[in-house]
Each structure stands twice: as C-alpha cells, then as structure tokens.
C-alpha positions in Angstrom: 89.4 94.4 115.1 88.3 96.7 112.0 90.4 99.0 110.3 88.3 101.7 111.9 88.2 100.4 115.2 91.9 99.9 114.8 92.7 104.0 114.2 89.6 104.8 116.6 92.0 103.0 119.4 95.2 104.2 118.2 93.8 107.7 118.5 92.5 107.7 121.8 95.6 105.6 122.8 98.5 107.3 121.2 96.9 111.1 121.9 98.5 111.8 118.4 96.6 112.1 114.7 100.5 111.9 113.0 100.6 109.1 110.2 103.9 108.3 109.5 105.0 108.3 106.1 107.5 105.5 104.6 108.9 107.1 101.5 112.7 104.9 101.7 114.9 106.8 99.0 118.2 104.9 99.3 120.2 107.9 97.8 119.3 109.7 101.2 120.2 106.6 103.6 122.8 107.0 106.2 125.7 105.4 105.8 126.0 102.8 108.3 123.2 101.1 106.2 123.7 102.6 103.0 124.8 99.9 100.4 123.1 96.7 102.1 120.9 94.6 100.5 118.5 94.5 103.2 119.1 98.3 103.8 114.8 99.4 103.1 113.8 96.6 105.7 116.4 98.1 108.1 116.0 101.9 107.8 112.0 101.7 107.7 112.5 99.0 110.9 114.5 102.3 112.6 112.2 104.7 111.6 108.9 102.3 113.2 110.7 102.0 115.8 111.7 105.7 116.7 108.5 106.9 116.1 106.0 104.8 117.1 105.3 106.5 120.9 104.1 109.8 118.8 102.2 108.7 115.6 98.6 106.9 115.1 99.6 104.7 112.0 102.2 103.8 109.4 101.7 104.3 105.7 104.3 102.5 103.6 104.0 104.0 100.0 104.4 101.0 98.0 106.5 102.8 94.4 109.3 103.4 97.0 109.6 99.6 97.8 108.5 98.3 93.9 111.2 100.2 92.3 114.2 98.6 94.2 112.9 95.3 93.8 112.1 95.5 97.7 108.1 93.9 97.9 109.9 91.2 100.1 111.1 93.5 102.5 107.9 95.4 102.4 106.2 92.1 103.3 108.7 91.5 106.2 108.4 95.0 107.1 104.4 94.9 107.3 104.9 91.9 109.4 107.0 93.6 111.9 104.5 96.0 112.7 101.7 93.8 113.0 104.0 91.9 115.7 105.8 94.4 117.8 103.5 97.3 117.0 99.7 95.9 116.5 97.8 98.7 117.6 99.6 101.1 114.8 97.1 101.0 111.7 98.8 99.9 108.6 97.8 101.9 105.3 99.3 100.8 102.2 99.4 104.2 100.1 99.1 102.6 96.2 96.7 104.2 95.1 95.4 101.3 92.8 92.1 101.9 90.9 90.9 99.7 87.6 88.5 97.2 86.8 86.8 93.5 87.9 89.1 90.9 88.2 92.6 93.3 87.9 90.7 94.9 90.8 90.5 91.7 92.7 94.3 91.0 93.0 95.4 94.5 93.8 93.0 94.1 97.1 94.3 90.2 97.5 97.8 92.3 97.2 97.1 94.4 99.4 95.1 92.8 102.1 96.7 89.2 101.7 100.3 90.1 100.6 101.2 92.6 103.0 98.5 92.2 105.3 97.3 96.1 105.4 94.8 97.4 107.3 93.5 99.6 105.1 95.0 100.8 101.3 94.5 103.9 99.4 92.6 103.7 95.7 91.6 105.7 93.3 87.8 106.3 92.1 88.1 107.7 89.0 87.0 104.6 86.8 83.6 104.2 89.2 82.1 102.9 91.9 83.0 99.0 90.1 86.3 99.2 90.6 85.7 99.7 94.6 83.5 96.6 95.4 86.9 94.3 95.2 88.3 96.7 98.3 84.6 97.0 99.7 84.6 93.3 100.1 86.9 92.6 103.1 85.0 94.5 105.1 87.2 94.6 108.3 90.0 96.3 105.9 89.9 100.5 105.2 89.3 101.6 101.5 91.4 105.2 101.5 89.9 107.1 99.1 91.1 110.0 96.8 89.2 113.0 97.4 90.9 116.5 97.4 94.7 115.5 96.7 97.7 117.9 97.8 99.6 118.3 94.7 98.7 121.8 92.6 97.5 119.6 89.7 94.6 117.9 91.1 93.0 120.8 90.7 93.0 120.3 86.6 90.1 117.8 87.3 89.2 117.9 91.2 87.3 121.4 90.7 85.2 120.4 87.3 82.2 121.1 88.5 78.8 119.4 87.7 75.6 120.6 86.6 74.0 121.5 90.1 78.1 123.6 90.5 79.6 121.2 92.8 83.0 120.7 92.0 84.1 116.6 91.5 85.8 116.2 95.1 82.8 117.2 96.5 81.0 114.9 94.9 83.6 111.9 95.5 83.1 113.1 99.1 79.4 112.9 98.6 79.5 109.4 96.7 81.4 108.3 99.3 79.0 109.7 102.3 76.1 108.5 101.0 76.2 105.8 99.3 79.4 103.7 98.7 81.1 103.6 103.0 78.2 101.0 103.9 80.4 98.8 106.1 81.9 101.9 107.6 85.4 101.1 106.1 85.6 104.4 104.0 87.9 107.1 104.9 88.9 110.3 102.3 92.3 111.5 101.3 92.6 115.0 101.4 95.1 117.6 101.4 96.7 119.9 104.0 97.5 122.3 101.2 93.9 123.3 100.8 92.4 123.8 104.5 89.7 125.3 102.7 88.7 122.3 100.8 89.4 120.3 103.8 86.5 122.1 105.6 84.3 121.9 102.8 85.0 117.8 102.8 84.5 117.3 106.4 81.7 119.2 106.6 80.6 117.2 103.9 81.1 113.6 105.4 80.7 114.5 108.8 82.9 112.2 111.2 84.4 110.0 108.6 88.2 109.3 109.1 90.4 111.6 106.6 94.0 110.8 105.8 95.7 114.2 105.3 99.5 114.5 103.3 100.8 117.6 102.8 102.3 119.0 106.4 106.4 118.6 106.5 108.2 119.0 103.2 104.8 120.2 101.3 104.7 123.4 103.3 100.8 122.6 104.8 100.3 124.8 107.8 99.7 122.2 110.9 96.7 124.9 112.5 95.0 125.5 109.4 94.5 121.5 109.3 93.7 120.7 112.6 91.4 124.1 112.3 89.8 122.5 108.9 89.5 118.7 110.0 89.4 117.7 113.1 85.8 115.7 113.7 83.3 116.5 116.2 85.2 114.2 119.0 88.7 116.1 118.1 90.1 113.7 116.0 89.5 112.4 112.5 92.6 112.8 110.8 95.4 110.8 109.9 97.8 113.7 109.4 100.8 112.0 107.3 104.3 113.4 107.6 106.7 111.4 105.4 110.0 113.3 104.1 110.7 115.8 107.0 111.1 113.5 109.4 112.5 109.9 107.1 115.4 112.6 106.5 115.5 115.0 109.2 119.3 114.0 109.5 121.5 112.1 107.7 123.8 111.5 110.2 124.9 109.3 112.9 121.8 110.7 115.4 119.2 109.5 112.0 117.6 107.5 114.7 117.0 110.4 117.4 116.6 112.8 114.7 113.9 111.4 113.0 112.0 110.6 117.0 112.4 114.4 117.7 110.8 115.6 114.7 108.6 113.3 114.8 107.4 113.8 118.5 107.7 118.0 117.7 105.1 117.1 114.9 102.7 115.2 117.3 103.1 118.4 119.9 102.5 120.9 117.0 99.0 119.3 115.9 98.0 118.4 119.7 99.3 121.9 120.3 96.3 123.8 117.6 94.0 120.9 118.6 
C-alpha cells in the first residue's frame, strides 16, 4: 500500500484528520518514567497507544529523538507502529533538503532506517534535491509550502515577476509538475487559513499536512473551513504539544487520550 493510499484508508477508517505530533521533551516527562534510559521509547509508546482510536497518523519529529542520542529508540518506536498500529501513516517530520548523493542517504534514512511512510523536506535548493525522495515511489514526499511560524513569511511571500508570492509557486511546482507518482503532499500552516485556501485551491485535492492547531493558537474552524478537499478530508491536521503534555501527572496517559479525542471532535465538529 502507498503512502497515499495508506492516509486515504486511515481517513475514511479513523473518521479523524488529527496527526499526532511526537515532540518527546524529557524535561516535561512524568515521573514514573522520568530518568530511564529507555524513557523516549516508553512515553511515545503511551502516547501511540492512547491516541491511536482518534488520529489518522503519527509524525515523529526526528531533532527531538537526535538530540538525546535516541535514533534507536526512534527505530524501535517506528517499528511498533508498523506492527500493532499498521493502518496509522508514519511521517517522519525532518525536514531534510540538500543535494545528489547527501540527498540519497537522508531518503535511505528515512525510508530504510525508520521505515516511514512518508518524510517531510525542504525545496528550497530545487527540484534536484527531491528526485532521491521521488524515487521510492510508494513513500510520501511532505513538502514545505506555507510554514506556521511568523518568519516564513521573510521569504514565503517574495513574490515573482507575474506577483505570485514563492509558496504559491512551490504549491504550483508541486501541482504541476514535480507529484508525478502521486506521492506529493504540502505542508502548510493553520496559522494562515488564508493562505491555506489560497494553496488548496491551488493543488486541488492533494493531501496537506497542517501544524499549528494546540499550543500555536491555530483556530480548528478556520482550518477545516480553509482546507478540507472536495471529499471532506485532505488534511493531516498535526497537534503535538497540547496533547504530549496535557498533564504531567499520574492520569498522563488518559490526559493525553482526552485531549486528543476533544481534538478529533473539534475538527469533525466544523467539518
């Protein structure tokens, strides 16, 4: 099964567009796991596991794992979902754009190594720097289109000659000329449902992973209002933060299930 047959599925199956986000920040780990050395695997295990009945995916954001030394439980992680959860969508948020052959082994890390279904890159260096993602093409290539954070607009809105600003023409790019296996989908922000409606417009029904709802203050029926495709679905919508953290105590495991199941309602809700 494709990466995009894979989310296609999980949407219809799940009846949710929620991504959820693993951003493991030990500093904010309960205690009763707090201190171990496998403490990453376990918490991000607990948070699969209490959320999985109200999300469409799982999107591991790899700097979380790489700076504690924790690829290995990444990889073990990654594994657990393909086993006890394989119609969840794995998206390895890293981001990774550069050239040829460096090119080649961040998709052989990605695709081989953790065994994603889909990983997120960056297009700024060219069309060149895609083709090693491109090539597996039963794997998603997540593209960055309109980001969340404030400062994307220092370069997102340029605009080119004929006045469209550069995420449009990413979008476009994208559209038109590079998603020929149908493995493309566009990262864009909940922050900017203006934007949002300008990119799906854009790329018609193409999948769009969506940060920004939760801790970044995105409104959840702006979004839905902005991006949803012409079947009612289309977005990844990723909550990461507000529900990883949504208690620190001993109810981690139920708090994090309830948030994340009031987040599911909320977007069916303005659906």
């Amino acid at each position: 099964m494709t990466f995009t047959e894979k989310l296609n599925h999980a949407w219809a199956t799940s009846h949710s567009m929620l991504m959820m986000g693993l951003d493991p920040d030990p500093q904010r780990f309960p205690a009763e796991i707090a201190g171990r050395g496998d403490a990453i695997y376990e918490f991000c295990r607990a948070m699969v596991d209490a959320t999985a009945p109200y999300v469409c995916g799982v999107k591991p954001q790899i700097a979380y794992f790489s700076a504690q030394r924790a690829e290995a439980q990444l990889e073990a992680l990654c594994q657990y979902i393909h086993e006890t959860y394989p119609h969840l969508p794995i998206v390895l948020d890293a981001k990774r754009g550069d050239i040829g052959s460096t090119a080649e082994q961040y998709a052989h890390e990605a695709f081989e190594r953790y065994n994603a279904d889909a990983v997120t890159v960056n297009p700024y260096m060219g069309f060149d720097t895609l083709q090693p993602y491109l090539a597996w093409e039963d794997r998603g290539v997540v593209i960055l289109c309109r980001t969340s954070n404030k400062g994307g607009s220092d370069l997102q809105f340029i605009e080119s000659k004929d006045g469209v600003p550069l995420y449009l023409h990413v979008a476009g790019l994208v559209a038109d000329h590079w998603n020929t296996h149908g493995q493309c989908a566009l990262v864009v922000g909940a922050t900017f449902p203006e934007e949002l409606a300008r990119v799906r417009e854009r790329v018609g029904d193409m999948p769009l992973l969506v940060p920004g709802i939760g801790a970044q203050g995105g409104d959840i029926p702006a979004t839905v209002k902005a991006g949803c495709d012409s079947h009612g679905t289309g977005m990844m919508i990723n909550s990461s933060r507000a529900i990883l953290y949504a208690s620190g105590g001993d109810d981690w495991r139920e708090a994090a299930a309830h948030a994340a199941r009031a987040t599911r309602d909320a977007i069916n809700a303005a659906r």
